[in-house]
N, C-alpha and C positions, 0 to 999 in steps of 0.2 A: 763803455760804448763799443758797440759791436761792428766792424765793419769788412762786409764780404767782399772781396774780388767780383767784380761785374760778369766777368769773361771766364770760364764758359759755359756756367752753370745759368746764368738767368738766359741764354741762348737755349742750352737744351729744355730746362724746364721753366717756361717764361710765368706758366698759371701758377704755379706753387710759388713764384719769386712777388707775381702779383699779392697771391694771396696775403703772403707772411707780412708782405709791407704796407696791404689795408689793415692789416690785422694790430700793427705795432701802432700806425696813425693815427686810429679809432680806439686803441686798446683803453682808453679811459670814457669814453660814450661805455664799451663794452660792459665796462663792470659797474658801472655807475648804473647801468639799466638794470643789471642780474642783480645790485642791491637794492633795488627798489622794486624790481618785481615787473619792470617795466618792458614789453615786446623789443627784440632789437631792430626791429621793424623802423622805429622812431628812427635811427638811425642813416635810411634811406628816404627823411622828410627833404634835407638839402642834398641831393642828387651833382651839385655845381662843388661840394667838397671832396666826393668821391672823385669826380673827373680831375681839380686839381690835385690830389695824392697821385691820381693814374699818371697823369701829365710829366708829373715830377720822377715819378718811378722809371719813365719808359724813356726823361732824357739822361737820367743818370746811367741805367745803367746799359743804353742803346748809341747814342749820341757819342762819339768819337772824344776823346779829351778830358771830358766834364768828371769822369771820376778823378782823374789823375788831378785835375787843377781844383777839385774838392778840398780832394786829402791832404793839398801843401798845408802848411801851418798857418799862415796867416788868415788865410781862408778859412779854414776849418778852426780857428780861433772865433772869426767870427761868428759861425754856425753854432758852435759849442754855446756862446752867450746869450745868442738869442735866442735858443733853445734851453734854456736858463729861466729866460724871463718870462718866455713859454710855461715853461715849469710852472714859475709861481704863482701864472693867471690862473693857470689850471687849477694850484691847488686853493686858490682865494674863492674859485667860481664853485668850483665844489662844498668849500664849507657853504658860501650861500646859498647854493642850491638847496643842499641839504636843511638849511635853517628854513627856507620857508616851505619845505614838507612836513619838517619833524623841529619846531622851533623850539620845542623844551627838551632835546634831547641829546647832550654831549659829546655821547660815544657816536653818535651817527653820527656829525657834524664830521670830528676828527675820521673817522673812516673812510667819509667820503670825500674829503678833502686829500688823505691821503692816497688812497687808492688813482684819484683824478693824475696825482702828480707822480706817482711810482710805478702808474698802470704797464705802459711800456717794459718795466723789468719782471710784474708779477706773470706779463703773459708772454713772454720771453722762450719760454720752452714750447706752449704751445704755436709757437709762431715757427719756432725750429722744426715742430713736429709737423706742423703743413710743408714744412719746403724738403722736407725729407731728412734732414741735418742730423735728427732726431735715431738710432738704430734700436729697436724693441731687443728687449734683453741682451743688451751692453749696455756698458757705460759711459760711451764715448755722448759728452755732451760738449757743444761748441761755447755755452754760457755758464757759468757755474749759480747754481740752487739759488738762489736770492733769500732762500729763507734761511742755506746754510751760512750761504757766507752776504750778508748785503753791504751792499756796497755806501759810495759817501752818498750817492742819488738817490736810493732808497732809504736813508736814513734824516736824507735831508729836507726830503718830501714829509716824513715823519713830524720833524722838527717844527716845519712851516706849518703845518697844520692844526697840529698844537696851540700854533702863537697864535693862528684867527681864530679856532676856537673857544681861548679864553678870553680873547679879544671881545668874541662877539657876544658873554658870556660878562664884559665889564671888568674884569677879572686883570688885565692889564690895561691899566689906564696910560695909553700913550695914541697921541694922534693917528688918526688910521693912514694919512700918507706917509707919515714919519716912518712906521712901518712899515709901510711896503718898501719905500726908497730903499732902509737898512737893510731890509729881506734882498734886496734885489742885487743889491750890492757885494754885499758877503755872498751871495750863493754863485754869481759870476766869480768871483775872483778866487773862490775856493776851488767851482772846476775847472777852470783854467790852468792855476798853479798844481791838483792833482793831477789834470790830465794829461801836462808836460813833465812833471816828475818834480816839479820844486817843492814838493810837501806831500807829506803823506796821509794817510786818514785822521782828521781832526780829529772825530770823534773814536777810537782808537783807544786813549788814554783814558776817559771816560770811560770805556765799556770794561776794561781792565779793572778801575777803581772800583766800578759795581759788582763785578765776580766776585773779586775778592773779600768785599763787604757781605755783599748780599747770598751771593749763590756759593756758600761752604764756602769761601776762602777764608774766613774770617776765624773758624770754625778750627780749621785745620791749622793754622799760625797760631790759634790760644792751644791747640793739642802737642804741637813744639815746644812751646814755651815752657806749659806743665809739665811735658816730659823730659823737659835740660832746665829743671829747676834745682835750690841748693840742697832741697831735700833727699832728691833720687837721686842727686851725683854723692851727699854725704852717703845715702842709703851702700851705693855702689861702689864708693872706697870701704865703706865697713866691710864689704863682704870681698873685695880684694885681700883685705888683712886680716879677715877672719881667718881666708883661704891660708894663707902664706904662713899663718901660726902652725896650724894645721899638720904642713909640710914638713914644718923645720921642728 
């Protein structure tokens, strides 16, 4: 979660503060219309959701107080959650979506489900790059790659996506509120506990175990093994005593 000091940047540059922050709101309308080939024009049909992101935009970071009593904990506990659950509508609404344009088609499903719910982190740079944050040939970036390094949000948006699309695919046979309830559950409680520091990236260990299996780790550990095997260490005492006869 990215969060900028109100004061004095969205004073001096209030349009580019505008921009960045329809841009992260909508940033799942965004891609969802560029994967489907769809004008983003659709996007200014309800004109009364723009005005509430403006609304929201201009008391946060105009309005006296309201950042500082955001950012406490409690508060921003609660925002973190519900922005959670947010998540998961998003990425449910998305695989449906997707099902009834392209209803025999897997990978769309999962794409668009996922992208619904990670949209936020994948347009992250471009959003930096509207408010100026962004510096053309440097490296100074306020977010880091999401593709280098993704986060538990982008990974969990991934996750959930998956589960409706095999879901909706019969493929997991388990009630469909059962699942959401569990989904909704575990992905609260997981950002919460990362985003106060009590636990670190679940998936983590996981991605570890697959290197190592899958991407040459596995490869390189049987090249060990062969190489401090009894043969090349017998091999290599031979030729210590070969040497030493040698000498003497």
């Amino acid at each position: 979660m990215y969060i900028l000091a109100p004061f004095p940047y969205e004073r001096k540059h209030p349009l580019a503060s505008w921009l960045a922050t329809i841009m992260i709101c909508f940033s799942g309308g965004i891609l969802s219309c560029l994967l489907f080939g769809k004008p983003l024009a659709v996007l200014l049909v309800n004109p009364e959701k723009i005005a509430l992101a403006s609304l929201l935009w201009y008391i946060v970071n105009y309005v006296p107080g309201v950042f500082s009593l955001l950012t406490t904990r409690p508060v921003l506990s609660i925002i973190l959650a519900l922005k959670e659950v947010h998540r998961l509508y998003n990425v449910h609404n998305g695989v449906k979506e997707a099902q009834s344009l392209h209803p025999y088609q897997p990978l769309i499903l999962f794409t668009n489900g996922f992208l619904k719910g990670a949209a936020g982190e994948v347009l992250m740079f471009f959003a930096q790059l509207s408010a100026g944050y962004v510096k053309p040939n440097t490296h100074h970036f306020l977010a880091p790659n999401v593709f280098l390094f993704p986060s538990s949000v982008f990974k969990t948006s991934a996750l959930l996506s998956l589960l409706f699309s095999l879901q909706t695919f019969s493929l997991i046979q388990s009630d469909h509120s059962i699942l959401f309830a569990s989904a909704m559950a575990v992905c609260v409680y997981l950002r919460l506990c990362i985003t106060w520091g009590f636990i670190g990236d679940p998936f983590v260990p996981f991605e570890n175990l697959a290197c190592s299996v899958v991407f040459g780790g596995m490869w390189e550990a049987y090249k060990r093994v062969t190489s401090s095997s009894p043969r090349n260490n017998n091999a290599h005492n031979n030729g210590e005593t070969h040497t030493k006869v040698k000498k003497s």
